[in-house]
TORDO-823328 format. One record per residue: residue in three letters; x, y, z of N, C-alpha, C in turn. Coordinates in steps of 0.2 Angstrom, whole numbers, plus 2048, in hexadecimal, padded with zeros to 3 digits. Layout:
BEGIN
ALAXYZXYZXYZ ...
END
This chain:
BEGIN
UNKB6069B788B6769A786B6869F781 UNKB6F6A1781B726A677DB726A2776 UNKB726A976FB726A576AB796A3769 UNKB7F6A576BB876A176BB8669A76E UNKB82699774B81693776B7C68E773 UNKB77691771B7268B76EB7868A766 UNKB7968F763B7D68D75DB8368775E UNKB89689763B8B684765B8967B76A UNKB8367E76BB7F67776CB7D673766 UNKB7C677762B7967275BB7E672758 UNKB85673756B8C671754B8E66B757 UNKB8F66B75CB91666762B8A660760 UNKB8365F761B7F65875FB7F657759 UNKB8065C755B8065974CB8865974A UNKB8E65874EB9565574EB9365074F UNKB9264E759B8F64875AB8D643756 UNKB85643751B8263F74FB8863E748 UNKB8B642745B8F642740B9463C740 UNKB9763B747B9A63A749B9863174A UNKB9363274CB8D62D74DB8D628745 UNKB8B62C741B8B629739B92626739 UNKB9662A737B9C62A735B9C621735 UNKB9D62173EBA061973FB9B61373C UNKB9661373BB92611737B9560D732 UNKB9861172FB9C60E727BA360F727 UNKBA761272DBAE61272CBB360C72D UNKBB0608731BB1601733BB25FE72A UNKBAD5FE724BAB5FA720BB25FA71D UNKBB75FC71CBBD5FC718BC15FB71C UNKBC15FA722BC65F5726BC75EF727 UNKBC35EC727BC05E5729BC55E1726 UNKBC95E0721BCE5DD720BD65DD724 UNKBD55E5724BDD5E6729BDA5E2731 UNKBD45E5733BD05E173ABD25DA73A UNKBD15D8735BD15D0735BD85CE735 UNKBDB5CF730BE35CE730BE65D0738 UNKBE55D673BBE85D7740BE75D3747 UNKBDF5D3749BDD5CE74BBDB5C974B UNKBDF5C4745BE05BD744BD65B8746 UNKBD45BD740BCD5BA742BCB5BA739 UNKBC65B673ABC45B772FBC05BC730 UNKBC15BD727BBC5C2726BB45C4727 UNKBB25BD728BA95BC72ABA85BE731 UNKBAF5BE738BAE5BE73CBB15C773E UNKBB35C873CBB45CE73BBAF5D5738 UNKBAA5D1735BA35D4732B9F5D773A UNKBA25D273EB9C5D3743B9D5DA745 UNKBA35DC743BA45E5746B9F5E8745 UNKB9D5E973CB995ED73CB935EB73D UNKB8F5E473CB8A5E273EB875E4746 UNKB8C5E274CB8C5E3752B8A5EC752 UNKB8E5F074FB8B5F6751B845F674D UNKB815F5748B7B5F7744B755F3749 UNKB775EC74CB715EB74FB705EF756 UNKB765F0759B765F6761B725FE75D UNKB73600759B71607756B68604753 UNKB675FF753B6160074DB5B5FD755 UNKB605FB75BB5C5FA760B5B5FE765 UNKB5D604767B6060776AB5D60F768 UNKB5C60E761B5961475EB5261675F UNKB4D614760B46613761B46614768 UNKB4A61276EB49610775B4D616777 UNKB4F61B775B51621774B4E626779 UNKB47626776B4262C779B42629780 UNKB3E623781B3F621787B4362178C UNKB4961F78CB4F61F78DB5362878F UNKB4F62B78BB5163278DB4D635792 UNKB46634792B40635798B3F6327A0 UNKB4462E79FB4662A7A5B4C62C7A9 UNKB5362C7A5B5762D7A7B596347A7 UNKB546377A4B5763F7A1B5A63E79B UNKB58645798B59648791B62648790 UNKB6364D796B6B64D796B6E648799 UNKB6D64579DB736417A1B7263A79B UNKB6C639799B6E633793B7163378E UNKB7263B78CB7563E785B7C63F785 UNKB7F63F78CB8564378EB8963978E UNKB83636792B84630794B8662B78E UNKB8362D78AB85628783B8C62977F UNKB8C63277FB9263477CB9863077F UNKB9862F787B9D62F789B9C62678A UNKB9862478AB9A61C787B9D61A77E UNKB9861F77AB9C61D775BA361F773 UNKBA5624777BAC625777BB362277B UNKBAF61F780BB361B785BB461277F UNKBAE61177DBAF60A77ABB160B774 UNKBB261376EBB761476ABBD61276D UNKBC0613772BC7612775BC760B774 UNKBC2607776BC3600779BC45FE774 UNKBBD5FF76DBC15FB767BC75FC764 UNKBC9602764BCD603760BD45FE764 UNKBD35FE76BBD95FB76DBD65F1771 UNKBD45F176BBCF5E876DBD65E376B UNKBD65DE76FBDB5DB76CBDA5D476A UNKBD25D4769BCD5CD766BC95CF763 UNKBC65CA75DBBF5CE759BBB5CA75E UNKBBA5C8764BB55C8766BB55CE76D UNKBB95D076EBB95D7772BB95DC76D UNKBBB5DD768BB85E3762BB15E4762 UNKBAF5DE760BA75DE75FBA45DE765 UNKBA45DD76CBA15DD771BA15E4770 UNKBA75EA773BA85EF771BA35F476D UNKBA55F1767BA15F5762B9B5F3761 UNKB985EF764B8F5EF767B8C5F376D UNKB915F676FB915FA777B92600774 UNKB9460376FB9760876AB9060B769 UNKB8E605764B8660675FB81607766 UNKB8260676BB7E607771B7F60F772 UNKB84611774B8561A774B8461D76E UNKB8561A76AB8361D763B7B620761 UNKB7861B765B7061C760B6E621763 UNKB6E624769B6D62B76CB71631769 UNKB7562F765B7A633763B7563775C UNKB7063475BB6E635754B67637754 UNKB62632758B5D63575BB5B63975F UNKB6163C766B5F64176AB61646766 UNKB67646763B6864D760B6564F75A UNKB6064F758B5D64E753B57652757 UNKB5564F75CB4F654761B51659763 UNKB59658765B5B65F768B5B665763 UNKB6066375FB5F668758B5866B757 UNKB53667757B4C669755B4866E75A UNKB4C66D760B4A671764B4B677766 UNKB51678762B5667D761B4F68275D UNKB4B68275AB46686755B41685756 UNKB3E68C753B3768B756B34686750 UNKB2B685750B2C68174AB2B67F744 UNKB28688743B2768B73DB2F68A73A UNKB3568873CB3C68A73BB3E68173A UNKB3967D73BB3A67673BB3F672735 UNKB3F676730B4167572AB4A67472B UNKB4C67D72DB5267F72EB54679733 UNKB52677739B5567373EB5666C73A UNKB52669735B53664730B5966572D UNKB5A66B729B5C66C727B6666B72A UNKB6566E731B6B66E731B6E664734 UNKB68661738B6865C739B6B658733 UNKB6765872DB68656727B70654724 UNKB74659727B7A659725B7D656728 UNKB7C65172FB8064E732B7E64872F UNKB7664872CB7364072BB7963D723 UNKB7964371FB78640719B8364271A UNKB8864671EB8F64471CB93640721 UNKB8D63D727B8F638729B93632726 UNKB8C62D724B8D62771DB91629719 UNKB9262E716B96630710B9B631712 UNKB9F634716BA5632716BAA62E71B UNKBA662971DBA7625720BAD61F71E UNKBAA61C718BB0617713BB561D712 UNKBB4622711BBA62270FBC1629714 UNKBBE62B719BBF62A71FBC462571F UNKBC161F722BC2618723BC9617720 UNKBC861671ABCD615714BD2619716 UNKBD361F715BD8623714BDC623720 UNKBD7621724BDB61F729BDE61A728 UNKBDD614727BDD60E725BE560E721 UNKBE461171CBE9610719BF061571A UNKBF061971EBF561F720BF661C728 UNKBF261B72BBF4618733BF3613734 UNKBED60F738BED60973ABE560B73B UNKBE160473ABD960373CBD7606744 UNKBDD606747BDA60774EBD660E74F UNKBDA61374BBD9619749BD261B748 UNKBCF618744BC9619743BC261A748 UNKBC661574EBC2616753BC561C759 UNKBCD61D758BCE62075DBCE62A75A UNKBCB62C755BC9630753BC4633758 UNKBC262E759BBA63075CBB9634763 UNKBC1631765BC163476EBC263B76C UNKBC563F76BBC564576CBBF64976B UNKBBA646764BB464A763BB0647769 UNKBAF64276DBAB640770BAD646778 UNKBB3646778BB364A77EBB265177D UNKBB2653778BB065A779BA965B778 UNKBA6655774B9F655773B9A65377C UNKBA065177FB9C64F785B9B655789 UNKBA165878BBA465E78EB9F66578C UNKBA0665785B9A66B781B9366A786 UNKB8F664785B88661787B8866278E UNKB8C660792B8E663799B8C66979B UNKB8E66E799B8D675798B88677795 UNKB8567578FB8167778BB7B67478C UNKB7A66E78CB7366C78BB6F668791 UNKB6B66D792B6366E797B5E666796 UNKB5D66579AB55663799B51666795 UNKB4D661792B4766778AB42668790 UNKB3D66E78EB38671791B3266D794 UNKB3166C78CB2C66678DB2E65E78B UNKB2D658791B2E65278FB2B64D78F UNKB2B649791B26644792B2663F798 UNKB2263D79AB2563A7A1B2663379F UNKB2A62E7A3B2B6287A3B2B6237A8 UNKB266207A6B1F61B7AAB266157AD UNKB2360F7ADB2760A7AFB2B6087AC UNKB316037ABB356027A6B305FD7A3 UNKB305FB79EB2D5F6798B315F2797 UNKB335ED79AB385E979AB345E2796 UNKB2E5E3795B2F5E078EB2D5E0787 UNKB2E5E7787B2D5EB781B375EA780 UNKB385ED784B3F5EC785B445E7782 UNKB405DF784B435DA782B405D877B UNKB3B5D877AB375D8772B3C5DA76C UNKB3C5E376FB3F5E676AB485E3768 UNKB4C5E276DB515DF76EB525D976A UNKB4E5D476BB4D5CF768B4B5D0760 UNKB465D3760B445D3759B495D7754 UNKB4B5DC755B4D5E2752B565DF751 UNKB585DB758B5E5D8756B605D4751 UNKB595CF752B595C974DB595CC747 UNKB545D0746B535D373DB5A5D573B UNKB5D5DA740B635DE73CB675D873E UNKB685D2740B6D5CD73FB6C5C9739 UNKB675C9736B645C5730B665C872A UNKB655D072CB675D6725B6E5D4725 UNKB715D672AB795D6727B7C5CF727 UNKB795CC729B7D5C4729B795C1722 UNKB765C1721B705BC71CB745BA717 UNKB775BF712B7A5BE70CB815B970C UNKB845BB711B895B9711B895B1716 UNKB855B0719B825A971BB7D5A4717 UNKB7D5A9712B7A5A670CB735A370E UNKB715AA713B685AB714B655A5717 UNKB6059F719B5F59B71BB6059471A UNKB67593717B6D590716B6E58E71F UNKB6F593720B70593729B6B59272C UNKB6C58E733B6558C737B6559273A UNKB6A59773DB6959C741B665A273F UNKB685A3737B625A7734B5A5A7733 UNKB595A2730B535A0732B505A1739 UNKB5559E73EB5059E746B515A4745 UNKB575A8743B565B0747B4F5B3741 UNKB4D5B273CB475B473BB415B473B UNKB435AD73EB3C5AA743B3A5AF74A UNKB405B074BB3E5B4753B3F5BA751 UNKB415BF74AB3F5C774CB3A5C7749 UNKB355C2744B2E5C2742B285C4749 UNKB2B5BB74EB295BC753B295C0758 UNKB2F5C3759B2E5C975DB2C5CF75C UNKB2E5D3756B2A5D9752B235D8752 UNKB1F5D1752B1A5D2754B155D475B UNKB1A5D175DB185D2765B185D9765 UNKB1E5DC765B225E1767B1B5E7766 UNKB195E6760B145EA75CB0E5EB75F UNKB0C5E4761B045E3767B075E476D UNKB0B5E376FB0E5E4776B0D5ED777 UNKB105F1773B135F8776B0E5FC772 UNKB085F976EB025FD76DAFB5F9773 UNKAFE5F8779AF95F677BAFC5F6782 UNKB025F9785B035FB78AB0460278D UNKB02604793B0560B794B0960D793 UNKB0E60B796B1460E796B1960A790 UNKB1860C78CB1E60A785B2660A786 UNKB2A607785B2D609783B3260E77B UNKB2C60A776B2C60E76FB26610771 UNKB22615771B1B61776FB19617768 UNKB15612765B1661275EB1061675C UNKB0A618762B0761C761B0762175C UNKB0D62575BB0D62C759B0E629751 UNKB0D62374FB0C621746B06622747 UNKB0162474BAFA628748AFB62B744 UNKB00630745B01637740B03634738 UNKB00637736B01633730B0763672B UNKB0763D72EB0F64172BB1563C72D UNKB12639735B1C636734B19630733 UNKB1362B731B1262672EB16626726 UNKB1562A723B1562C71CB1F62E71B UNKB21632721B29635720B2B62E721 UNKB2962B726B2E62272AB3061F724 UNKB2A61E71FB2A61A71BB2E61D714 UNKB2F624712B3162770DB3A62770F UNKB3A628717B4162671AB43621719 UNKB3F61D71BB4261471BB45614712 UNKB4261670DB44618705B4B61A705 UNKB4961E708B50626708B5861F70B UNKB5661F711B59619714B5D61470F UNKB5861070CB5B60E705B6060D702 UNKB5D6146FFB606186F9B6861A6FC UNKB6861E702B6E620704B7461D706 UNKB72618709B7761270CB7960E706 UNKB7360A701B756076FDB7A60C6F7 UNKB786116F7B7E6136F0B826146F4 UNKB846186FAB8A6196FBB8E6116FB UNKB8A60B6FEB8E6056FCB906036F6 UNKB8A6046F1B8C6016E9B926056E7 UNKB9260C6E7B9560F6E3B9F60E6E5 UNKBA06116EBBA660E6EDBA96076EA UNKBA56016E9BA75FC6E9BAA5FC6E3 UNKBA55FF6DEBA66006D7BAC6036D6 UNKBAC6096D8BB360C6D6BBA60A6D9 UNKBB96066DFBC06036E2BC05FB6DE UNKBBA5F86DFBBD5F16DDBBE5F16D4 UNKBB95F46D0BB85F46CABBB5F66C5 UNKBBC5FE6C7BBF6046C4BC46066C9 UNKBC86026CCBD06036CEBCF60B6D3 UNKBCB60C6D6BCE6126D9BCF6126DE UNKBD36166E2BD66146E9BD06176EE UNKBD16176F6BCB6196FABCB6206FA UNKBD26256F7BD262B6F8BCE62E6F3 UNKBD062B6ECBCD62D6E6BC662C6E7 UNKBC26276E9BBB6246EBBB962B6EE UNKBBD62C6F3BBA6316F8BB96376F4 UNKBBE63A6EEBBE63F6EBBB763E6E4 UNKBB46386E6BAE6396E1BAA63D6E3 UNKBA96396EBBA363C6EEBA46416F1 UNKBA96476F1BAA64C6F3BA76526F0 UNKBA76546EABA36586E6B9B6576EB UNKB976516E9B916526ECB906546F3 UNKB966516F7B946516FEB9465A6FF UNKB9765C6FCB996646FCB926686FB UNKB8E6666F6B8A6686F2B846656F6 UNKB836616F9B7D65F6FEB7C661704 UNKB81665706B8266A70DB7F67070A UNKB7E671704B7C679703B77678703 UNKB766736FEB6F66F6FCB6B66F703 UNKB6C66B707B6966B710B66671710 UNKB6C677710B6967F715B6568070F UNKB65681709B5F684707B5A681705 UNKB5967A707B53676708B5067870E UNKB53678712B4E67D718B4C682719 UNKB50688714B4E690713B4768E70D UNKB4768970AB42688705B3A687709 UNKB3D68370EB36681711B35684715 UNKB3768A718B3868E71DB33692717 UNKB36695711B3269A70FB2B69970B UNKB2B69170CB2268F709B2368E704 UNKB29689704B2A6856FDB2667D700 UNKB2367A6FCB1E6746FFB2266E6FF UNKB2466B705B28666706B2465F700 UNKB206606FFB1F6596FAB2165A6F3 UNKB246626F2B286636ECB2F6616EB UNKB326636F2B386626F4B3C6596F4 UNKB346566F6B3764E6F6B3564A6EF UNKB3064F6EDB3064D6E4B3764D6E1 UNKB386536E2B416566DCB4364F6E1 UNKB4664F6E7B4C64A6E9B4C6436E7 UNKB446406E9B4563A6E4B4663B6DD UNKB426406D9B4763F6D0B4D63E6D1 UNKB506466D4B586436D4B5B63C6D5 UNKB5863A6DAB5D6356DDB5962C6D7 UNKB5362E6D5B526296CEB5762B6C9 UNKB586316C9B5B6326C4B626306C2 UNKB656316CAB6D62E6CBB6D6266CB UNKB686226CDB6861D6CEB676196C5 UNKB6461F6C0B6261B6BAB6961D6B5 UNKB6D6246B9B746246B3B7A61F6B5 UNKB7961E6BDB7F6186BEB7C6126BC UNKB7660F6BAB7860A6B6B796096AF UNKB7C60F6ACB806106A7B866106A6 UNKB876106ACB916106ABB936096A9 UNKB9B6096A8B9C6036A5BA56036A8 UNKBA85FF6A8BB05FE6AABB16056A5 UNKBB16096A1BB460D6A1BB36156A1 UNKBAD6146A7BAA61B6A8BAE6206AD UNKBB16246ACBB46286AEBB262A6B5 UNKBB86316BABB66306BFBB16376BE UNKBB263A6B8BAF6416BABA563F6B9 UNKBA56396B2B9F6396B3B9B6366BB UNKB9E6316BEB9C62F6C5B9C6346CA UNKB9F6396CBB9F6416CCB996426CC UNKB986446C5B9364A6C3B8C6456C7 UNKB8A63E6C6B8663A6C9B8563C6D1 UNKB8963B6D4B8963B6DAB886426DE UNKB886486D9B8564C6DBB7E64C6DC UNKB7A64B6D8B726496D5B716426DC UNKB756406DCB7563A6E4B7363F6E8 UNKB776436EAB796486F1B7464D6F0 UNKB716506EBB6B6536EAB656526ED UNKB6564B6EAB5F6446ECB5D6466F4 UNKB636446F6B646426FEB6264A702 UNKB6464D6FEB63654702B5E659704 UNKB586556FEB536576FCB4E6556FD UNKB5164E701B4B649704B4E64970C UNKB5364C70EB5564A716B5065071A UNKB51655716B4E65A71AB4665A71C UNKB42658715B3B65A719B3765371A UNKB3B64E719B3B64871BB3A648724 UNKB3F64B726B4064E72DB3A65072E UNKB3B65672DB3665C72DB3065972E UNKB2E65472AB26652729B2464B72F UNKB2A648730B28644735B2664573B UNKB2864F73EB27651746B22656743 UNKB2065973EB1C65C73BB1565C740 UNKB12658740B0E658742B0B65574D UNKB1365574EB1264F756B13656758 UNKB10654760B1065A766B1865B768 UNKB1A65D76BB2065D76CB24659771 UNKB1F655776B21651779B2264D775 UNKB1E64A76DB2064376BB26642767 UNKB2964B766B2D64C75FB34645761 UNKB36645769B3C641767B3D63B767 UNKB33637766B3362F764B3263175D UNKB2E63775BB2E636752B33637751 UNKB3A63A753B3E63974EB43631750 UNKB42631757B47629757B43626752 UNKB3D622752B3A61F74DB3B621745 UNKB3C627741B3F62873DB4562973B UNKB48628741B50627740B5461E73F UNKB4E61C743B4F614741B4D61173B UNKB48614738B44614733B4B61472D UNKB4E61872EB5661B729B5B615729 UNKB5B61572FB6061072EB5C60872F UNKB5760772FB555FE72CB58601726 UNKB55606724B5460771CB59602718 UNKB6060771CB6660471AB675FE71A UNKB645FA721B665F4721B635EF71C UNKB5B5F271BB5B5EC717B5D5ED70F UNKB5D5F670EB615F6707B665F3706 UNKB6B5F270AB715EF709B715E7708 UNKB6C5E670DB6C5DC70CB685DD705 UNKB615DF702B625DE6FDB645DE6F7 UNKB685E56F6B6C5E66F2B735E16F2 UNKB755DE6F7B7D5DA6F7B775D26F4 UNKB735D16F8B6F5CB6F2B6D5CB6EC UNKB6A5D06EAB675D06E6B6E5D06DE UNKB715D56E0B795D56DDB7D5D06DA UNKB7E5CC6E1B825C56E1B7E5BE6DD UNKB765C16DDB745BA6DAB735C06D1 UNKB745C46CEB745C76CAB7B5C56C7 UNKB805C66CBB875C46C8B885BD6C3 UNKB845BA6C8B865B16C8B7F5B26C0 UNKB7A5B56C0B765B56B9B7C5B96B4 UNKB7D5BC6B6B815C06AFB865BC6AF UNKB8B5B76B1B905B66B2B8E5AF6AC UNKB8A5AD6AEB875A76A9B855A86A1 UNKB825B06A1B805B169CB865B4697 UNKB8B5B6699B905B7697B975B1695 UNKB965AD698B9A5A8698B975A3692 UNKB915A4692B8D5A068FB905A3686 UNKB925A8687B955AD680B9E5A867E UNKBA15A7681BA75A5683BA659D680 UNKBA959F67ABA8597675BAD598670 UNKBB059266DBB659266ABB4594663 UNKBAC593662BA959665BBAB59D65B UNKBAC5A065FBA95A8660BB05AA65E UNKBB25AF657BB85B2658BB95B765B UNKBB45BD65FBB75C3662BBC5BD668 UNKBB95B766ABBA5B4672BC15B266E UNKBC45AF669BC95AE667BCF5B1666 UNKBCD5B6665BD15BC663BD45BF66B UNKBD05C166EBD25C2675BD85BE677 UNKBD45B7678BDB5B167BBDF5B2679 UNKBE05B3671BE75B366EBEA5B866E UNKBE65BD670BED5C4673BED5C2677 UNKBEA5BF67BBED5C0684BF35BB685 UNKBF15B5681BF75B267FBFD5B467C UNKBFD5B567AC025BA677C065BE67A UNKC035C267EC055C6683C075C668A UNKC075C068BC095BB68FC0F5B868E UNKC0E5B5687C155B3684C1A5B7684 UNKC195BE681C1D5C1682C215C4688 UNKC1E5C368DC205C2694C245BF697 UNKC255B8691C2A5B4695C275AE694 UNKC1E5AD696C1D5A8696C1C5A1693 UNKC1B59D694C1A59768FC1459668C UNKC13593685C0B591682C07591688 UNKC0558B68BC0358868DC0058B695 UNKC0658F698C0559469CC0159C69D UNKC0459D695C035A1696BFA5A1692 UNKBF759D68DBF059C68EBEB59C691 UNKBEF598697BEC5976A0BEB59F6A2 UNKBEE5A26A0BEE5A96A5BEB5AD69E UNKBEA5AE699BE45AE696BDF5AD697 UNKBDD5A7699BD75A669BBD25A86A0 UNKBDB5A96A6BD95A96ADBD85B46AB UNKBD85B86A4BD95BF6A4BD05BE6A2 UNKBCE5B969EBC75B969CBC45BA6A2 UNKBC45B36A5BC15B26ACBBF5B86AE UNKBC55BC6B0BC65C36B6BC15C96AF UNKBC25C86ABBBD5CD6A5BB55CC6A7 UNKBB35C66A9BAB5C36A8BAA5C46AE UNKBAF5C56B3BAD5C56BBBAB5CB6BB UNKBB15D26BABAE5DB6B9BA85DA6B6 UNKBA85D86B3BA15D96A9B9C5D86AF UNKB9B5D16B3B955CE6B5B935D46BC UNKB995D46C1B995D86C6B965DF6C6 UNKB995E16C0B955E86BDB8E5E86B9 UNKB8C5E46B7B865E36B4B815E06BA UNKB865DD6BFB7E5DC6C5B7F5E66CA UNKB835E96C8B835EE6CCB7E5F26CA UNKB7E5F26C2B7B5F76BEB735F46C1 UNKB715ED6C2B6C5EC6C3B6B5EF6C7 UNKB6D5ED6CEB6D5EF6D6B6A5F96D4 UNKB6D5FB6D0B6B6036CFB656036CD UNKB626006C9B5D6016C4B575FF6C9 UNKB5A5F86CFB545F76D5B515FC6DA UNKB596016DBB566056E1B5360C6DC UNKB5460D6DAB506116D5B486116D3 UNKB486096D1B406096D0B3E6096D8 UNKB3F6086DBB3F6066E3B3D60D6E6 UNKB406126E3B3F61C6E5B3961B6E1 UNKB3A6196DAB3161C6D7B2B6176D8 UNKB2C6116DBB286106DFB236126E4 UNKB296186E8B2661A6EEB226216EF UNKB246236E8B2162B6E4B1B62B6E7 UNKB156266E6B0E6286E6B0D6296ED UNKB116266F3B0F6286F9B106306FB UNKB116326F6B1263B6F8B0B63F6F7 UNKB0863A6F4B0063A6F6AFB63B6FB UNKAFE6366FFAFC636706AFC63E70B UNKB03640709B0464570DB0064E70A UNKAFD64E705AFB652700AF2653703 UNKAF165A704AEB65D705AE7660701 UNKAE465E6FDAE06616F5ADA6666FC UNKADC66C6F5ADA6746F8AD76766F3 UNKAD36796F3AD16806EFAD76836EA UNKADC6846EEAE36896EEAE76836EB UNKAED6866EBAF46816EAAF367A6EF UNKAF76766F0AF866E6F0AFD6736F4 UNKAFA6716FDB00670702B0066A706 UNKB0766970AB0766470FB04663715 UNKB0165E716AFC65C71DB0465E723 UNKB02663727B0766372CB03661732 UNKAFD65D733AFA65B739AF4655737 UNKAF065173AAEC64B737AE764E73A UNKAE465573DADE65773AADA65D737 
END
């Protein structure tokens, strides 16, 4: 392959998976024009994004397989051109239970979209250059999620919701079209034995139940519901299975085998972290700034631009770093500080933190992310042959997004039971004895009378201005929590960069094989 064509190949897969993220989270700011339009409530209208997260997080692992069977390129070229066909369908659904049927068939072309291109790219290089190919990979991992809400937002708000999906067709067809032309069968692959049909249904079962549990649980108010619980009961049960089943058949459909290596035992796990951290702040931080500190989806997006800009440069020369014999276990030291370190100044902010200081934070975010996306990569295929590289990295790529799924369910629980503590601790302050508490009412009353209103009215709406003050105050102090959890939750994970460390004579290098 020419170098015009291989370069054009690796534009066209890390568009693709971009593309891939993006919808992800560009769905999350619509969901109320969804529901109003199609006359469905808002818990039923969640199923959008829930429906794609469980088709993507089952779909992603069964990737390798899936490619060895059907072929590399007809199932790559094959998914593009399903996720683009059922972007149409969503966008023009005219029931949220056709939306979501849809947009389960979506996250079904999607999962390939993330893990095959991800091997492709890597193939692109030799493997002393493994870093570089993270590196450019990286870029699609980490500005997908990030500009997805606000993406979202700014279509949402200028067109119509439908938009957000029908974006999609024109990149899907040119990305289909590209692949066409462009991309080969890999050299070497792997052969694929019988279907696993029930490795197949295990994983289906299991992996659906879980991500139905992550995204529904909080807002079902967790085993409050008989259907959470039973769905608990059966991804316990089936992950188990799933586990002795496909470590104890030939022909797998996930080969979990390749968690021998202990490089991508060690990265799956520091991913699943990564995962976390990434999803969750992009979720806390938006919410902050739009529901809290008033700011619209375009301004929101204008936070996080500064970093996203800065963590694309950050990506290439994280690559050029490890390419030139910079030690990947120093690369994911700095990244976790940073990203401890963003995690310990946001919860300092207060209702009257400016946007430049959320800025300046959210760079030190994008550093984090940039610095751990790249030999995080790197270190998971570091050590497999080359037939296993495209289950290590499906398996790592899943790893990323449970990460997400279940950062987000604990972080949206842990939050909401934090609010209802602070809300009490606060309110508990809220006594006729306490003059600051009086002094308040009485302007607000006041200024309410001046308005027009009457005593007695206008007190009512004084009260109802305290109320709405205890609500931010609580809201904001379970958030600043929520930051200080994911944070210890990064230094937590610090000691495991042990694991990958080879005490020498010489300098501290990384194990890049298990013997």
């Amino acid at each position: 392959m020419s170098p015009l064509k291989r370069q054009l190949l690796i534009i066209t897969v890390i568009c693709a998976a971009i593309m891939e993220l993006i919808d992800t989270s560009i769905v999350n700011v619509a969901l109320s024009y969804m529901s109003g339009n199609l006359g469905s409530t808002l818990e039923d209208t969640a199923w959008v994004i829930t429906s794609y997260a469980i088709a993507n997080v089952i779909i992603i692992p069964m990737t390798s397989f899936l490619s060895s069977k059907l072929g590399r390129r007809n199932y790559y070229i094959g998914s593009i051109i399903l996720f683009t066909i059922c972007s149409f369908m969503c966008g023009n659904a005219s029931g949220i239970t056709e939306l979501v049927l849809f947009r389960f068939l979506q996250g079904l072309g999607g999962g390939a979209l993330l893990s095959v291109s991800a091997a492709i790219v890597y193939e692109q290089f030799p493997k002393e250059k493994v870093g570089v190919a993270s590196a450019l990979f990286g870029i699609g991992v980490f500005i997908g999620p990030t500009i997805g809400p606000t993406l979202g937002g700014y279509i949402t708000e200028n067109f119509s919701w439908p938009w957000i999906f029908y974006i999609n067709i024109p990149i899907g067809i040119l990305a289909a079209t590209s692949c066409y032309f462009l991309l080969a069968e890999p050299t070497i692959k792997s052969k694929a034995g019988r279907i696993d049909w029930t490795g197949i249904i295990l994983l289906i079962a299991g992996i659906g139940s879980l991500q139905t549990v992550l995204e529904r649980g909080q807002t079902e108010d967790w085993f409050a519901k008989g259907y959470i619980l039973a769905l608990t009961i059966i991804a316990m049960l089936s992950l188990t299975a799933f586990v002795i089943w496909e470590l104890h058949t030939d022909n797998p459909v996930v080969d979990l085998r390749v968690l021998k290596s202990k490089s991508l035992s060690v990265a799956a796990i520091l991913t699943f972290i990564t995962g976390v951290g990434m999803f969750t702040s992009i979720f806390l931080t938006p919410v902050i700034a739009q529901r809290l500190l008033g700011f619209t989806p375009t301004e929101t997006g204008l936070l996080l631009l500064p970093g996203a800009i800065i963590a694309v440069f950050a990506l290439i020369c994280t690559g050029k770093m490890l390419q030139s014999g910079v030690s990947p276990v120093l690369v994911i030291l700095i990244g976790f500080i940073s990203f401890i370190f963003f995690n310990w100044s946001m919860s300092q902010i207060t209702l009257e933190t400016s946007a430049s200081y959320i800025t300046t934070r959210l760079i030190f975010r994008a550093l984090g992310m940039a610095l751990l996306t790249v030999p995080l990569s790197s270190l998971a295929v570091s050590s497999l042959p080359a037939k296993d590289m495209p289950q290590g990295t499906a398996l790592n790529n899943m790893m990323r997004q449970l990460g997400g799924s279940f950062g987000i369910s604990i972080i949206t629980t842990y939050s909401t039971r934090r609010t209802a503590l602070h809300r009490v601790d606060l309110i508990s302050n809220i006594t006729d004895g306490n003059p600051l508490v009086t002094q308040r009412i009485n302007n607000f009353t006041g200024y309410f009378q001046q308005k027009g209103s009457g005593l007695i009215d206008a007190h009512q709406k004084a009260m109802k201005m305290i109320d709405l003050s205890v609500v931010k105050q609580s809201t904001l102090l379970s958030y600043v929590d929520s930051y200080l959890l994911i944070g210890l939750l990064f230094a937590l994970a610090l000691p495991l960069l042990l694991l990958v460390l080879k005490r020498k004579t010489g300098p501290v290098k990384l194990v890049l094989n298990d013997h």
